[in-house]
C-alpha angles and dihedrals in degrees: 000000000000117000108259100246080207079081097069126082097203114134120257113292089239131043090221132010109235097240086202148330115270095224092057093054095051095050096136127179111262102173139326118239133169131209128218109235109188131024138188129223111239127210109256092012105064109178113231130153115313114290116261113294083018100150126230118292088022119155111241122270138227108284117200079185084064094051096050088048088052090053095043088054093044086061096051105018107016092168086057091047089054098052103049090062082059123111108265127163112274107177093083087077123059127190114215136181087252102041141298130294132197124208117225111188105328096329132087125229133193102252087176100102117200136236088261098044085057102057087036086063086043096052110126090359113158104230095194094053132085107267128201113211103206096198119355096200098185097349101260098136090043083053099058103037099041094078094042102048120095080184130086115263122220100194106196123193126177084196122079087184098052088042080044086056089040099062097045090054099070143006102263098166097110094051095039092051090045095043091243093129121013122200117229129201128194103284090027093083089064088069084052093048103048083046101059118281117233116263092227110068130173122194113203107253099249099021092049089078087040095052097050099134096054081049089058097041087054093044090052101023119217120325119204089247115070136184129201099210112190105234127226103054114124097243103027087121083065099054097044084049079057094047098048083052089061088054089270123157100208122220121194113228118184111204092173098045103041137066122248095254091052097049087054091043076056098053096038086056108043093042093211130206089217139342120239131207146177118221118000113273113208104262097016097121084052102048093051098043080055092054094039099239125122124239134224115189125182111191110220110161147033125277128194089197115105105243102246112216112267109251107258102022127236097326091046120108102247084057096050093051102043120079114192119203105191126190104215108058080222097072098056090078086053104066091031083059088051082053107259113163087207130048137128139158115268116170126215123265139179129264096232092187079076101023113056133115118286130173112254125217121250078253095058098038085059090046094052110025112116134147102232109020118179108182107193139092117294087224091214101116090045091044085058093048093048085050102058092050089054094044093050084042092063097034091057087048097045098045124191135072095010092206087051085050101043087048088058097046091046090052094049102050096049087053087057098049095040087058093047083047093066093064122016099176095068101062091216101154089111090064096033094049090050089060092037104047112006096175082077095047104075121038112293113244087179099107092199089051088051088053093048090050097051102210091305117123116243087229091055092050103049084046091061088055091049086050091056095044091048087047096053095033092056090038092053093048084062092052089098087061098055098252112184112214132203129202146051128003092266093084094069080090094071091052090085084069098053098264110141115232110216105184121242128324128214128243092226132054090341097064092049097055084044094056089040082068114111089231120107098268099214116213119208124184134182126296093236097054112053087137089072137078102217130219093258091065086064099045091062100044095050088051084049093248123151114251124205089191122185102256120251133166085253090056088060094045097048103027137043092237101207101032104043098026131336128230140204126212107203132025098259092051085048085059098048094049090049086060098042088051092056102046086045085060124216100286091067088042083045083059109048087045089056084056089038091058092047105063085046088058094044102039110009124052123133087226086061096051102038081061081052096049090047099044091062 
């Protein structure tokens, strides 16, 4: 067993423990927006770039190029023509005055490709033979091979919105009606793919990583077991690894990003044996009983939307073909409760295919040593927007003089995390939001409150601001040891305190050579669910880190705590056990992560669990 660092009579790690950062406490409302998600092409109004002079941030324009592409389409692929006037998600791509950017997860990327990334994507290109075109973006590759191909062109997107931008860019009716260039959408690619793929294939320079799983699907071709896999979770590219690894052919389904009607063009073509999903989307169980395909969800992270009661109930057949594997025990009552059939615990695990021990070079070992090192979002940006919902939202039920509301609401919700602040290790926001602000505590008959709101739960909301101010506050108390921290921009606030910002960190190869490091690697969950081991906790381990990991019941129950990581339970015990780590040097943290690795090998892989998920 570990030494108990009780036992030491040291003085505290730090002379005085930082009670908060000053920038969380001074988050104030500064406006409420809203975005438009999903728009439909009307006849007669088709959406495109902006028009010519259009500013940044300007909203596309009407585009006659897009028209004359339709019509040519509808000659040659009217079901294609069809689909791309159908609704689709759009805020993932913003036009600015110095180029376009697409968002992938929570962070934006140039689209925009220049002259020498074309012809760096065209390089060794044979120009007489069929070519596959694996994400178009804004159509610059298509636009300098096209002229230059005495081939035909597929030109496959992911996107409708991007083959939507594409088409409104330039005039592609002539190629279109001589087969020259043929335009491909999602499933499209299947019917590719069973004929024979090119040889030749180009991925778009940024959409080729993104596109991983059509890549794959093109590689191996089409297996007679598929798999619709939901896109967007973090670690969606771990569980399609673990289906593959069933004899799975993965399709990628995007529920947020596609209209109805596409998601169920998907289904119908890929004739899947079930549809997967991380985390529940509201209507999911629905959509796929209507389709006629079984669903398998594993919950993995937190929601702030209220979990609306499946249609049918438990005997219904959404209910009967959906089979819900939730992280936190807690939540198994929840959707028992909205009437699912099926639902049991099932915690996280690592993929240890992508997270296992490596030797780092002398120059890695220089860019990621640190002696505390915390990898996860800050929380902070997220904390402000949920603030100013919360905020509007009390400000449209209460009426009257706006400044005199805002005022209240902001008061309020300071004196609610300032009471949470006093003692992180008790989640009490439910309680403290009922005395604070009682409008939220019962259900809100205000229509316009329901609709600011947006289906999330007060309570979640304001938790998610409590979450960001314990992250920063905890990391902040580590800045006099030096800790490195990776992640959003938030976390700038804790560099006043001596933490290091880092910048953010990959899911992929980075965050392995970050948790091969020898440093204690912290974790730091949520205030509202002490009761989980999160997936960070098995990523260190599988790369055989040490973990210090916030204690839970489930740590005891999956882990040795003591033997293959140790844990801490309140701020002041995090900093104890920091100090005790460093002293004990990395050989003995060395030690404890070998033991660590081992029991995620034994007992935790995702592989493991994903055969799990499918066999109910």
């Amino acid at each position: 067993m570990l030494s108990d660092p009780s036992e030491r009579h040291d003085p505290p790690l730090l002379p005085e423990r930082v009670e908060q950062c000053d920038q969380l406490s001074q988050l104030t409302v500064d406006g409420l927006g809203s975005s438009v998600h999903a728009r439909r092409v009307a006849a007669g109004a088709p959406l495109g770039p902006p028009s010519e002079g259009a500013g940044a941030g300007a909203e596309p324009g009407a585009s006659p190029v897009l028209l004359g592409n339709l019509a040519a389409l509808r000659s040659v692929d009217p079901n294609l023509a069809e689909r791309i006037t159908w609704p689709c998600q759009s805020d993932h791509v913003a036009w600015r005055a110095d180029g376009v950017d697409y968002r992938i997860h929570r962070a934006w990327h140039r689209l925009s490709l220049l002259d020498d990334e074309v012809a760096a994507a065209l390089n060794g290109v044979h120009t007489d033979a069929p070519t596959l075109l694996l994400g178009l973006g804004l159509g610059e590759v298509l636009d300098g091979l096209a002229p230059l191909a005495t081939a035909p062109v597929l030109a496959w997107e992911r996107d409708p919105w991007l083959l939507r931008q594409v088409l409104s860019l330039r005039d592609w009716a002539h190629e279109i009606r001589t087969g020259a260039v043929r335009f491909l959408l999602t499933a499209d690619l299947l019917g590719v793919i069973e004929q024979g793929a090119p040889d030749q294939v180009l991925a778009h320079p940024l959409l080729g990583a993104v596109y991983r799983h059509e890549a794959a699907l093109v590689r191996t071709g089409l297996k007679p077991r598929r798999a619709l896999l939901g896109l967007g979770a973090l670690f969606e590219e771990d569980v399609a690894d673990a289906l593959r690894s069933e004899g799975m052919s993965v399709v990628p389904w995007d529920l947020a990003g596609w209209s109805q009607e596409e998601l169920g063009h998907v289904a119908a073509a890929v004739d899947a044996e079930v549809a997967v999903n991380i985390n529940y989307t509201r209507g999911l169980a629905e959509a796929c009983a209507s389709l006629g395909v079984p669903v398998r969800v594993w919950e993995v992270d937190p929601s702030t939307d209220g979990l609306p009661p499946v249609v049918g109930g438990p005997q219904g057949d959404a209910s009967q073909g959906a089979h819900i594997a939730t992280w936190r025990e807690s939540h198994v009552g929840l959707f028992e409760d909205a009437g699912f059939a099926h639902a049991r615990f099932l915690p996280l695990a690592s993929n240890t295919s992508r997270r296992l021990p490596r030797t780092l070079s002398a120059q890695e070992t220089e860019h990621y040593a640190a002696p505390v090192t915390f990898v996860g979002a800050s929380m902070v940006d997220q904390g402000l927007a949920f603030r100013r919902r919360l905020v509007g939202a009390y400000m449209l039920g209460r009426g009257g003089d706006p400044s005199e509301a805002m005022a209240e609401a902001e008061e309020a919700i300071e004196s609610v995390l300032a009471s949470q602040r006093a003692d992180f290790s008790v989640y009490r926001v439910p309680e403290l939001l009922a005395e604070a602000l009682p409008m939220f505590s019962a259900p809100i008959a205000n229509r316009a409150v329901r609709l600011a709101l947006d289906g999330a739960r007060a309570d979640a909301l304001l938790g998610e601001m409590a979450a960001a101010d314990k992250r920063v506050t905890y990391v902040a108390n580590l800045g006099q040891v030096g800790v490195h921290v990776w992640g959003d921009a938030g976390w700038q606030h804790a560099t006043q305190y001596g933490a290091v910002y880092r910048g953010p960190a990959g899911h992929g190869a980075e965050l392995t050579r970050i948790y091969n490091t020898d440093s204690i690697h912290l974790d730091l969950g949520r205030v509202y669910q002490s009761d989980i081991v999160t997936m960070r906790v098995f990523d260190v381990l599988a790369c055989g880190g040490f973990c210090l990991a916030e204690h839970s019941p489930g740590l005891d129950a999956l882990f040795e705590v003591g033997v293959e990581l140790d844990s801490y339970r309140t701020l002041e015990e995090m900093l104890e056990k920091v100090a005790f780590w460093l002293d004990a040097g990395p050989e003995a943290r060395r030690e404890v992560g070998r033991r660590g690795r081992e029991r995620v090998l034994r007992d935790h892989t995702i592989a493991a669990r994903v055969r799990e998920l499918l066999a109910a």
